[in-house]
N, C-alpha and C positions, 0 to 999 in steps of 0.2 A: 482459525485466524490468530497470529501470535505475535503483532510488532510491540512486543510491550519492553518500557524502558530502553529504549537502546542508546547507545551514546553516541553525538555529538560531536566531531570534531571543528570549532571553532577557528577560523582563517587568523595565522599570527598578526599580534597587534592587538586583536580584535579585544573587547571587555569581557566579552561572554568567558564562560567557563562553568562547566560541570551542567553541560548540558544531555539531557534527554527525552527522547518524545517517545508516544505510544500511539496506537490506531486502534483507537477502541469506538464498542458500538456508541450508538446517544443513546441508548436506552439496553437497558436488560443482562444478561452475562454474557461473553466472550464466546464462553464454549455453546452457546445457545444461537449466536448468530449465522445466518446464512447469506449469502449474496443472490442475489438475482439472477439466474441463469438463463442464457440464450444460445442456442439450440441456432436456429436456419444461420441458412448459407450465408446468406446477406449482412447478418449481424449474430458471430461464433464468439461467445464469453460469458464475462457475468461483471454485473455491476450493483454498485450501490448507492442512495441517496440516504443511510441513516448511519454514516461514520463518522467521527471527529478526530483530530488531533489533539492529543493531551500533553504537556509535556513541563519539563521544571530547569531551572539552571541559577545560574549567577549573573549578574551585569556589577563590575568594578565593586565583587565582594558581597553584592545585596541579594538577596534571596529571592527569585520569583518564580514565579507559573501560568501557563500559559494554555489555552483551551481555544477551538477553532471548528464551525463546523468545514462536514466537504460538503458542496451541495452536489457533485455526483462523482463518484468514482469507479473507472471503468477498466479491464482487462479487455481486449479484443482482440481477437488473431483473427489473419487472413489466411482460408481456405485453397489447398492449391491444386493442380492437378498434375498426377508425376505420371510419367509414362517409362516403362522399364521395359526395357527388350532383352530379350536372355538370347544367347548365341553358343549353341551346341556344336560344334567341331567336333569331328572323330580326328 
């Protein structure tokens, strides 16, 4: 898992400036975390209940930072069925 610092771009106008967030675990090292994986038909991903958002910028020059839990974050794909007909001609 790797969103770390990335930048920002703030809508013109706006005050923000010199922003960036990260998705890091609540607990432990990055390279030690794992997601939840799901396996059946029904529910194919992985998810997680122990990430945050972390991140830092500017508002109108002032310096802040900012920290946020997810309470669940989910990947989920839907499983399909392909049907392939091959067609041999001489």
């Amino acid at each position: 898992m790797a969103i770390s610092e990335t930048p920002l771009t703030p809508q013109a106008g706006s005050p923000f400036s010199d922003l960036t967030v990260s998705l890091v675990p609540k607990s432990g090292k990055a390279k030690d975390f794992n997601f939840d994986l799901h396996l059946s038909k029904e529910d194919f991903g992985a998810s997680s209940n122990k990430l945050m958002f972390r991140g830092a910028g500017q508002i109108n020059g002032e310096k802040f930072k900012f920290d946020s839990l997810i309470s669940q974050f989910k990947l989920q794909y839907t499983l399909s069925t392909v049907n392939y007909k091959l067609d041999f001609q001489e």
